[in-house]
Backbone as ProteinMPNN parsed JSONL, in Angstrom:
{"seq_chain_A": "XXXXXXXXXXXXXXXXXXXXXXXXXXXXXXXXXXXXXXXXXXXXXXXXXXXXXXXXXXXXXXXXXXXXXXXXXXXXXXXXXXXXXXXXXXXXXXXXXXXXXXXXXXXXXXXXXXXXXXXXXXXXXXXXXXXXXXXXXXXXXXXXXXXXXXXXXXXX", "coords_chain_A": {"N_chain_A": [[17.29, 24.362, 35.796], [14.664, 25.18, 34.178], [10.634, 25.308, 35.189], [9.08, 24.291, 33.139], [10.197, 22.198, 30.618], [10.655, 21.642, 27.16], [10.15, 18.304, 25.901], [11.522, 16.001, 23.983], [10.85, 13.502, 21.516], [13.139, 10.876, 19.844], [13.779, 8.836, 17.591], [16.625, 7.334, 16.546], [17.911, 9.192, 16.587], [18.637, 11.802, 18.651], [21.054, 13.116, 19.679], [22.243, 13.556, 17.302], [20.11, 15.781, 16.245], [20.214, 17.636, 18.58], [22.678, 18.589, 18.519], [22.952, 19.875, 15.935], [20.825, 22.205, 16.151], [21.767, 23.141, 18.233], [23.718, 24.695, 17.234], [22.754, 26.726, 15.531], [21.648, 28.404, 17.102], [22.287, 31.224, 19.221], [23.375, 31.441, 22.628], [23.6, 28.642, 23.195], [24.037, 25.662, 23.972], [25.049, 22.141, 24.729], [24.422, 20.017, 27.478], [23.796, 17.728, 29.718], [24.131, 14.593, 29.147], [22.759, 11.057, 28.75], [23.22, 7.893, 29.135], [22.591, 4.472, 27.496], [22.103, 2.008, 29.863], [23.434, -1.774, 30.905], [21.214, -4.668, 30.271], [18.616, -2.823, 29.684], [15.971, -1.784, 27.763], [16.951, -0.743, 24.686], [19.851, 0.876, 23.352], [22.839, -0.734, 24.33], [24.941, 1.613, 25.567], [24.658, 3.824, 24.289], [23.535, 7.001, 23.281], [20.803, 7.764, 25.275], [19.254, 9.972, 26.957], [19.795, 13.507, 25.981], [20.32, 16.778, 27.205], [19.916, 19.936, 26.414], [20.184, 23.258, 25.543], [18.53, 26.607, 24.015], [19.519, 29.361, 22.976], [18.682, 29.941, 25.753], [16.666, 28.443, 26.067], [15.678, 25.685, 27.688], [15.729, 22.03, 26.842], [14.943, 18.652, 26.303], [15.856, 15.783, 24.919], [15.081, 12.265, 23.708], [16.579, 9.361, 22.638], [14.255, 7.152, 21.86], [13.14, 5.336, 20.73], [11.358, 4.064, 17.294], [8.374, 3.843, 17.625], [6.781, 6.56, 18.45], [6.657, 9.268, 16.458], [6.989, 13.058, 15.227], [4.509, 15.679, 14.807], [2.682, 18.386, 12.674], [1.213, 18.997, 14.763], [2.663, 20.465, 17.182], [5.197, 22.81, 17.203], [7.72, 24.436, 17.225], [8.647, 27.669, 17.346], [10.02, 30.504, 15.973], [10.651, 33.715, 16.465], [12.024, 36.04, 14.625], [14.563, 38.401, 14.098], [15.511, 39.824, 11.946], [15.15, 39.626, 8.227], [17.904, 38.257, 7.249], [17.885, 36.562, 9.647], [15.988, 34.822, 9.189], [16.295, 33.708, 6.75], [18.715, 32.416, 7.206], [18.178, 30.393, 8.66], [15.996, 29.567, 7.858], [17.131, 28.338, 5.443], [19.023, 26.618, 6.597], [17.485, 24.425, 8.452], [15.569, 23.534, 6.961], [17.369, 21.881, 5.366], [17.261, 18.727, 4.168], [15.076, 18.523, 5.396], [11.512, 19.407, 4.944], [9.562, 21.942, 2.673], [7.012, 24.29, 4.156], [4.105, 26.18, 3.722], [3.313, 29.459, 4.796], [5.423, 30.152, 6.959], [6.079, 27.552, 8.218], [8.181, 24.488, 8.362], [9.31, 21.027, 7.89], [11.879, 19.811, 9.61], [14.907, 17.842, 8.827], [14.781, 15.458, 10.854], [12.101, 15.552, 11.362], [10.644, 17.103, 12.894], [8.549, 20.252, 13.339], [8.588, 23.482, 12.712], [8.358, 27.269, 12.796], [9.039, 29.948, 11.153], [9.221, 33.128, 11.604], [9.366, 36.071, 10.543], [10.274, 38.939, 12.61], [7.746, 41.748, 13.207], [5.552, 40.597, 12.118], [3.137, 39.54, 13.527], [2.182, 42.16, 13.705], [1.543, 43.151, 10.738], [-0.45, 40.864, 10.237], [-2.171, 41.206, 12.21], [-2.721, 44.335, 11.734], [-4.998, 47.223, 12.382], [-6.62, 48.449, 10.011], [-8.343, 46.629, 8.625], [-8.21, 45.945, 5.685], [-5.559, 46.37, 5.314], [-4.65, 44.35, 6.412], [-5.793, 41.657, 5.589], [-4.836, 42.023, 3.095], [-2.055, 41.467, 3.89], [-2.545, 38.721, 4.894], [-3.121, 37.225, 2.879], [-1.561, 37.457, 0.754], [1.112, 36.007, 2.539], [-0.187, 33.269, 2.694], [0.669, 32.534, 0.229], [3.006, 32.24, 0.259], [6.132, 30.13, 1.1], [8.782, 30.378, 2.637], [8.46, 32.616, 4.468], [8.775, 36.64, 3.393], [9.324, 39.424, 5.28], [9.637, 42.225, 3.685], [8.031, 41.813, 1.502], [5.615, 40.99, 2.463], [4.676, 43.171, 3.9], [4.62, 45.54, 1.626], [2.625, 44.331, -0.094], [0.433, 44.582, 2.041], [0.773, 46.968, 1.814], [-0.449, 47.503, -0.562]], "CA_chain_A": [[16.354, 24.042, 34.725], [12.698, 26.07, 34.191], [9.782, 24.489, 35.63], [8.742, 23.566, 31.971], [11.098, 22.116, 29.659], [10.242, 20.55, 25.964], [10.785, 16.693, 26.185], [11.312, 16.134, 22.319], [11.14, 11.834, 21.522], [13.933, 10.896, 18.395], [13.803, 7.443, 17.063], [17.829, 7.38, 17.498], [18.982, 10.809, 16.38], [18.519, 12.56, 19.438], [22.191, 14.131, 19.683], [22.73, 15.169, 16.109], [19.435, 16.579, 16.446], [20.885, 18.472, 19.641], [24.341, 19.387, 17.625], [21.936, 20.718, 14.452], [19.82, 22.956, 16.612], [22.62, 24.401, 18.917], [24.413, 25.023, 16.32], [21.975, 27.83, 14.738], [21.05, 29.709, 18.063], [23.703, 31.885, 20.006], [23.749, 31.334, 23.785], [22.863, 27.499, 23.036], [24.946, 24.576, 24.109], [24.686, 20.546, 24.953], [24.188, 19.624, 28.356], [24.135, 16.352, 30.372], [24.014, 13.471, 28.557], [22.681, 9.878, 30.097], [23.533, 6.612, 28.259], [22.117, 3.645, 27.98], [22.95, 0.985, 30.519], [23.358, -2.688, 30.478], [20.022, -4.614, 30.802], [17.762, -2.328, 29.529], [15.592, -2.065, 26.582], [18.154, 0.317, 24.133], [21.292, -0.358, 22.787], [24.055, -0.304, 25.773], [26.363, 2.854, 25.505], [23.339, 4.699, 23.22], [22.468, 8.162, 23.703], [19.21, 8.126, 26.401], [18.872, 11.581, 26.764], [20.716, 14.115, 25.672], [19.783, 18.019, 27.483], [20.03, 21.118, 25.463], [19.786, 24.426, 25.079], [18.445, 27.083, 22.882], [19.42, 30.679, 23.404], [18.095, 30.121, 26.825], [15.414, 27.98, 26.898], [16.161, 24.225, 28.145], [14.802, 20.959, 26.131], [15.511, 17.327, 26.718], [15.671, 14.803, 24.057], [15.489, 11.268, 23.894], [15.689, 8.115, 21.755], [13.041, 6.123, 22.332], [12.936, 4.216, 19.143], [10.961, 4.384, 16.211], [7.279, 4.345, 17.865], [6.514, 7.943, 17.936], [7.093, 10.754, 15.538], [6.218, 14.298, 15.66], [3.277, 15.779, 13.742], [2.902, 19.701, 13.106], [0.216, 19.562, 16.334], [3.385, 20.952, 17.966], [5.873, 23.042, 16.516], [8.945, 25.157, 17.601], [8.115, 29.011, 16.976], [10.835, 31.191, 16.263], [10.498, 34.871, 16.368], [13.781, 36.382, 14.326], [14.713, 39.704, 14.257], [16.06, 40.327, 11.134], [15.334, 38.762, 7.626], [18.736, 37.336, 7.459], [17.602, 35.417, 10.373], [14.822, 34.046, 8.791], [16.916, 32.789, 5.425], [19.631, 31.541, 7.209], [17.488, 29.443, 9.771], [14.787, 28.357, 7.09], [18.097, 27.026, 5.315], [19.781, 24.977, 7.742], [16.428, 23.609, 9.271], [14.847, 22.763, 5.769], [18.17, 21.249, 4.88], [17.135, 17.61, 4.333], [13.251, 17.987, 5.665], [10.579, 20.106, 3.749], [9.13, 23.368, 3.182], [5.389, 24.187, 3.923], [3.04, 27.1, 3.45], [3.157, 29.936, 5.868], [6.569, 30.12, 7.14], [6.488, 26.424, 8.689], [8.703, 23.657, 7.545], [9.746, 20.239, 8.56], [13.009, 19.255, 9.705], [15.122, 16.77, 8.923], [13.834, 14.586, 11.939], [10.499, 15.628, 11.528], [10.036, 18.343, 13.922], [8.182, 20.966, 12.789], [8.896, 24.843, 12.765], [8.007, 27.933, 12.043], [10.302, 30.659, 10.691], [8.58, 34.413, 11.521], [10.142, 37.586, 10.906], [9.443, 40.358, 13.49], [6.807, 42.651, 12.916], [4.27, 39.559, 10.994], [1.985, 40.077, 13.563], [1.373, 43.716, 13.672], [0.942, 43.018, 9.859], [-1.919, 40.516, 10.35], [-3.629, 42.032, 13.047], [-3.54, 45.852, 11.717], [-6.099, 47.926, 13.036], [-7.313, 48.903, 8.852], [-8.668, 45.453, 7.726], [-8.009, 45.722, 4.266], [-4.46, 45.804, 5.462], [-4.398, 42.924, 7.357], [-6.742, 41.152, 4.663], [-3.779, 41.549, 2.413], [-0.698, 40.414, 4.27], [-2.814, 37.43, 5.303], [-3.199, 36.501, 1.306], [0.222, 36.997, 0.649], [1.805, 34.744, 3.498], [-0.903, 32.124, 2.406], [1.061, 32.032, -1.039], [4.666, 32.078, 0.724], [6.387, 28.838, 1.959], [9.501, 30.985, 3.578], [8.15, 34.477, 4.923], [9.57, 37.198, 3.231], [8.867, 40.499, 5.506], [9.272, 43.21, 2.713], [7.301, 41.581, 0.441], [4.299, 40.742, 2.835], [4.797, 44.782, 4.308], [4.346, 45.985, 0.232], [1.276, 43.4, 0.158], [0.195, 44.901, 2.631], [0.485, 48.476, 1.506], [-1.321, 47.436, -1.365]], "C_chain_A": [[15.023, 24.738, 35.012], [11.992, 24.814, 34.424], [9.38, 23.512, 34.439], [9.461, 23.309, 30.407], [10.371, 20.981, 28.421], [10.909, 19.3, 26.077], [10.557, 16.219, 24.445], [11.87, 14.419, 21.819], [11.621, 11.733, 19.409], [13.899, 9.354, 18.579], [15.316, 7.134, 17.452], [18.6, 8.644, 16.894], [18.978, 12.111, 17.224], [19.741, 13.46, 19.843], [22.605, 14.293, 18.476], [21.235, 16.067, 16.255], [19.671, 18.173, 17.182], [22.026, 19.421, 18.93], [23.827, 20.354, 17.034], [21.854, 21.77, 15.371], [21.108, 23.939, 17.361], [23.686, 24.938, 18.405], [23.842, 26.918, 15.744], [21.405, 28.384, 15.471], [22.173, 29.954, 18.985], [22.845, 31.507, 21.26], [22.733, 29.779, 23.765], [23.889, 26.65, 23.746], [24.603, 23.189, 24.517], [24.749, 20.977, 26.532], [24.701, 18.531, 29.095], [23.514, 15.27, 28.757], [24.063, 11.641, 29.194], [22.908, 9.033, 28.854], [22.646, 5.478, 28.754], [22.503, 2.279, 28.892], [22.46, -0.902, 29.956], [22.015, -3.241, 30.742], [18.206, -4.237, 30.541], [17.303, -2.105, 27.94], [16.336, -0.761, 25.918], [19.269, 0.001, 24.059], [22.228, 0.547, 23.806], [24.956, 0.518, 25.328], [25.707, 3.989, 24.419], [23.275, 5.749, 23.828], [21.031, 7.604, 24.093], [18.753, 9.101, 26.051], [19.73, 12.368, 26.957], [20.157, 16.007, 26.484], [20.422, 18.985, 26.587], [19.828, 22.673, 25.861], [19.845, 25.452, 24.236], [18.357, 28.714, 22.924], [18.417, 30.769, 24.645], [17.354, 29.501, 27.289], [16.025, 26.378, 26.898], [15.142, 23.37, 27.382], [15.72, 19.755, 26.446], [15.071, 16.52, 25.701], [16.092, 13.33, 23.996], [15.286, 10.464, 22.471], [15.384, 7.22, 22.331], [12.582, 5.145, 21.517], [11.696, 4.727, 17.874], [8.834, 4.065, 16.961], [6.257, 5.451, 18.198], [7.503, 8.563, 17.153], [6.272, 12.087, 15.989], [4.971, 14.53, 14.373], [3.33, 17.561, 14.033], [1.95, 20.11, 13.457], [0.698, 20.45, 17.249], [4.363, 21.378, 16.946], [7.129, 23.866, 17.42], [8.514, 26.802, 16.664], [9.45, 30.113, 17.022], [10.759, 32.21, 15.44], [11.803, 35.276, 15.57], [13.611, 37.855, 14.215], [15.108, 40.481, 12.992], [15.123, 39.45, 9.521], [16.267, 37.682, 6.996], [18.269, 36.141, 7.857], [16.828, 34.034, 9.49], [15.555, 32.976, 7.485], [17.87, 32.093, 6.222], [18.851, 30.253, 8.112], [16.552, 28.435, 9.067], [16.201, 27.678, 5.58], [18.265, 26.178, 5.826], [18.656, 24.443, 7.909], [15.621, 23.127, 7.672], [15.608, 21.723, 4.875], [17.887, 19.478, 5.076], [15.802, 17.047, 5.084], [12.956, 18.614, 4.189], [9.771, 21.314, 4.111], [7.381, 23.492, 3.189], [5.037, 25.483, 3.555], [3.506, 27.818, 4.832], [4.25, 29.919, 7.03], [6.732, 28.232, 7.927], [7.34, 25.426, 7.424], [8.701, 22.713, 8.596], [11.176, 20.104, 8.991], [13.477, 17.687, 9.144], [14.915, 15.537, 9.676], [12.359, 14.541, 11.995], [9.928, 16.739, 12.239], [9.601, 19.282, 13.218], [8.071, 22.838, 13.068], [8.594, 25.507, 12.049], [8.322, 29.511, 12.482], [9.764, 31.793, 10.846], [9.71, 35.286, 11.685], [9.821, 38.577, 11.96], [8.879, 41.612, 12.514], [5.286, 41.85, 12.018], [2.939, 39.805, 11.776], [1.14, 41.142, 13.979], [0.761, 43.959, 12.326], [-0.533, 42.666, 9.743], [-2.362, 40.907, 11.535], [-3.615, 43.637, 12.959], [-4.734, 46.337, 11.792], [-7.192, 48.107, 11.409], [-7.336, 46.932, 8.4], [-7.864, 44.716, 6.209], [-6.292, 45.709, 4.273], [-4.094, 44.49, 5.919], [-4.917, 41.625, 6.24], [-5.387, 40.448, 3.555], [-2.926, 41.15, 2.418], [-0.962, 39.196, 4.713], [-2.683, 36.721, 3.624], [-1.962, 36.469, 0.755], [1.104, 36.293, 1.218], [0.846, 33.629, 3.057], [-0.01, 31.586, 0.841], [3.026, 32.069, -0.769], [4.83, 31.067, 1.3], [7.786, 29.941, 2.791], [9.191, 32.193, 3.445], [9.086, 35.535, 4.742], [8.911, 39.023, 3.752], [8.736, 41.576, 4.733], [8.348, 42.986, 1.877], [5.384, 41.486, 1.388], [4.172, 42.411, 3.373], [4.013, 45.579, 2.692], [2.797, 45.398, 0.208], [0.145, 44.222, 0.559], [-0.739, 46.62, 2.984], [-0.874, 48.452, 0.342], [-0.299, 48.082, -2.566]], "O_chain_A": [[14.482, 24.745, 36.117], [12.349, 23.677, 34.114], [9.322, 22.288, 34.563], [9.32, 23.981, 29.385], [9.787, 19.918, 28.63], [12.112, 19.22, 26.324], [9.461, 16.16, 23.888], [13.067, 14.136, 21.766], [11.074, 12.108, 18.372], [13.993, 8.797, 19.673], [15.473, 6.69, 18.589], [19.816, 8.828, 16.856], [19.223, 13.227, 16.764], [19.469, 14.552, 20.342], [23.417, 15.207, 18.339], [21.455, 17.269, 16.4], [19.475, 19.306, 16.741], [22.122, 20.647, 18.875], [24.029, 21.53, 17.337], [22.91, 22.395, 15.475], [21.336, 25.123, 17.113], [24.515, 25.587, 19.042], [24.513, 27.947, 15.665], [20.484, 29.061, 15.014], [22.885, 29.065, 19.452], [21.657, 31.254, 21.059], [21.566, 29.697, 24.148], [24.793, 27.375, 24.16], [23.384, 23.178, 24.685], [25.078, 22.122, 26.843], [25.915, 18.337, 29.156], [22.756, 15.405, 27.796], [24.974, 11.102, 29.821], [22.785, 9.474, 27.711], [22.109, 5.375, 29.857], [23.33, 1.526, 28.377], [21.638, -1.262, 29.114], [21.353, -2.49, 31.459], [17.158, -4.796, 30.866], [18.108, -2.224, 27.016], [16.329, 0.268, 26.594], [19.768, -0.999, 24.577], [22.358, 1.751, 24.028], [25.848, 0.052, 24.62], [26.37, 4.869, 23.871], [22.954, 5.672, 25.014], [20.267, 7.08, 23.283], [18.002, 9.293, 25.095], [20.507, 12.242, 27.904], [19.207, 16.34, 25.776], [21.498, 18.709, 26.058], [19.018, 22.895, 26.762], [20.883, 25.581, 23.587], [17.268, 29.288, 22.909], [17.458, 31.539, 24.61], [17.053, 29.541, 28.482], [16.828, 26.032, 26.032], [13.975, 23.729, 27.224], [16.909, 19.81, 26.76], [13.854, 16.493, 25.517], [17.275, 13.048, 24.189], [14.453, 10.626, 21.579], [15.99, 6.54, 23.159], [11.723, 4.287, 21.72], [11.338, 5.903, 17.807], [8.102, 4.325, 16.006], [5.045, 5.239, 18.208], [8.73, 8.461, 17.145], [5.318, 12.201, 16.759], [4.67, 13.826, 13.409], [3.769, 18.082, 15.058], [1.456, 21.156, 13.035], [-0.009, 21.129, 17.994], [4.542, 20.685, 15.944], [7.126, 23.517, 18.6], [8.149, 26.852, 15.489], [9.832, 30.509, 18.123], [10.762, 32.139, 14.211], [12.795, 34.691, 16.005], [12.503, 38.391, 14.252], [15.035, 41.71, 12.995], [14.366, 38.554, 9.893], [15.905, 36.646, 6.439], [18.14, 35.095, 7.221], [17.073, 32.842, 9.301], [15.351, 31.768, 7.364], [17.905, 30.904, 5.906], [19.285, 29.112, 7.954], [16.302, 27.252, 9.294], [15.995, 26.653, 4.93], [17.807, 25.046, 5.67], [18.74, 23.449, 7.187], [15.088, 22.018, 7.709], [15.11, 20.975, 4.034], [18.304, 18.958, 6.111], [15.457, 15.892, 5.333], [13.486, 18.561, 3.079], [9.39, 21.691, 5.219], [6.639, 22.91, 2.398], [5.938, 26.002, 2.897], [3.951, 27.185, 5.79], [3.802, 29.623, 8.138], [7.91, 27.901, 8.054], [7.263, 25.486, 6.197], [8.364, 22.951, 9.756], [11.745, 20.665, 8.055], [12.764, 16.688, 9.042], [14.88, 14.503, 9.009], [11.624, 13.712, 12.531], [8.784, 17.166, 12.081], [10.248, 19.373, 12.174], [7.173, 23.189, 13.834], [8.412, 25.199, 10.871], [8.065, 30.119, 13.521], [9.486, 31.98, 9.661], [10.622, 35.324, 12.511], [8.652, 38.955, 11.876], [9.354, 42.178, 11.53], [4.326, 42.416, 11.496], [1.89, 40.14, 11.226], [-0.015, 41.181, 14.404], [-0.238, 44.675, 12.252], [-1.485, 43.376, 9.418], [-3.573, 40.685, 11.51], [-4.249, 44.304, 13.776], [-5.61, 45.753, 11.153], [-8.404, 47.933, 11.539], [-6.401, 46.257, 7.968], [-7.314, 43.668, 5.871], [-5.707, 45.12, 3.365], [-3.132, 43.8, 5.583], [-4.208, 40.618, 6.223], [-5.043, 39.299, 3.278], [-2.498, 40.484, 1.475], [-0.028, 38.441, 4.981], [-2.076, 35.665, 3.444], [-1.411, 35.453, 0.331], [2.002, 35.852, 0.501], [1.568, 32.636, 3.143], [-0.072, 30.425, 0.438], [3.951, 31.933, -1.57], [3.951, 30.727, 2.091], [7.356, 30.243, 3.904], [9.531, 32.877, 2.479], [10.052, 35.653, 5.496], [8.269, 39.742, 2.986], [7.661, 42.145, 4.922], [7.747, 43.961, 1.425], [4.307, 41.859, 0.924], [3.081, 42.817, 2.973], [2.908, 46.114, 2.776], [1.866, 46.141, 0.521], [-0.816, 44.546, -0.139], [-1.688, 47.129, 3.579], [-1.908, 49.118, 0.363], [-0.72, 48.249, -3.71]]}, "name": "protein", "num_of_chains": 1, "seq": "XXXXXXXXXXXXXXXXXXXXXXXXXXXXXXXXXXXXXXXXXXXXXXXXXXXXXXXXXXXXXXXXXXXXXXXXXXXXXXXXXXXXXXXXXXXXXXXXXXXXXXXXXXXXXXXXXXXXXXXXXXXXXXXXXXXXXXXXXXXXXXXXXXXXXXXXXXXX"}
């Protein structure tokens, strides 16, 4: 496990959460999984914590009950490579949350993500202003980031 792994708190949907997610990134898979024992506050034989991973990077999720939620203070950032990527990912993951401004959305759990194509920020930070000026005003009026269109934008 990496020194610093996301610890991600689910009311009690902490392994479909897990399923969802490693579902929609290649070299992903489940992990350990702890249960709850007798005794303890949580319902006995409950997903605890469930470990994960996500094309590489390790996360641990628990349910902990319904006293935290997430907020989009923290989000999940995913770079894609293609625009495929980007549609098929801001499908599944918007499937049953909601879509925001600026490639973020919610998830169905609440978690909050956000869907970038490669190359967005050589867009907004080009060296000519008035380029950059404009692919920033065009992603401000996009809820899923569509790279050709903010590139054109861009061109002017």
């Amino acid at each position: 496990m990496q020194k610093i792994t996301p610890f991600l708190w689910f009311d009690t949907q902490a392994e479909e959460a897990a399923k969802l997610y490693t579902s929609l990134f290649k070299n992903s898979s489940i992990g350990k999984i702890s249960r709850y024992p007798p005794g303890v506050p949580g319902q006995e034989g409950k997903v605890m914590t469930i470990e994960f991973t996500l094309d590489g990077q390790d996360f641990i999720a628990l349910n902990g009950g319904p006293h935290y939620s997430f907020t989009p203070a923290v989000s999940m950032f995913i770079k894609c490579e293609t625009q495929e990527e980007v549609d098929r990912l801001w499908t599944a993951l918007t499937e049953g949350g909601s879509e925001d401004r600026c490639g973020w959305l919610k998830d169905k759990f609440g978690l909050s993500w956000q869907v970038v194509p490669d190359g967005l920020q050589e867009l907004l930070q080009d060296k000519d202003p008035g380029r950059a000026q404009r692919a920033v005003s065009a992603m401000m009026q996009m809820q899923k980031l569509d790279i050709a269109v903010l590139e054109e934008a861009a061109a002017g």
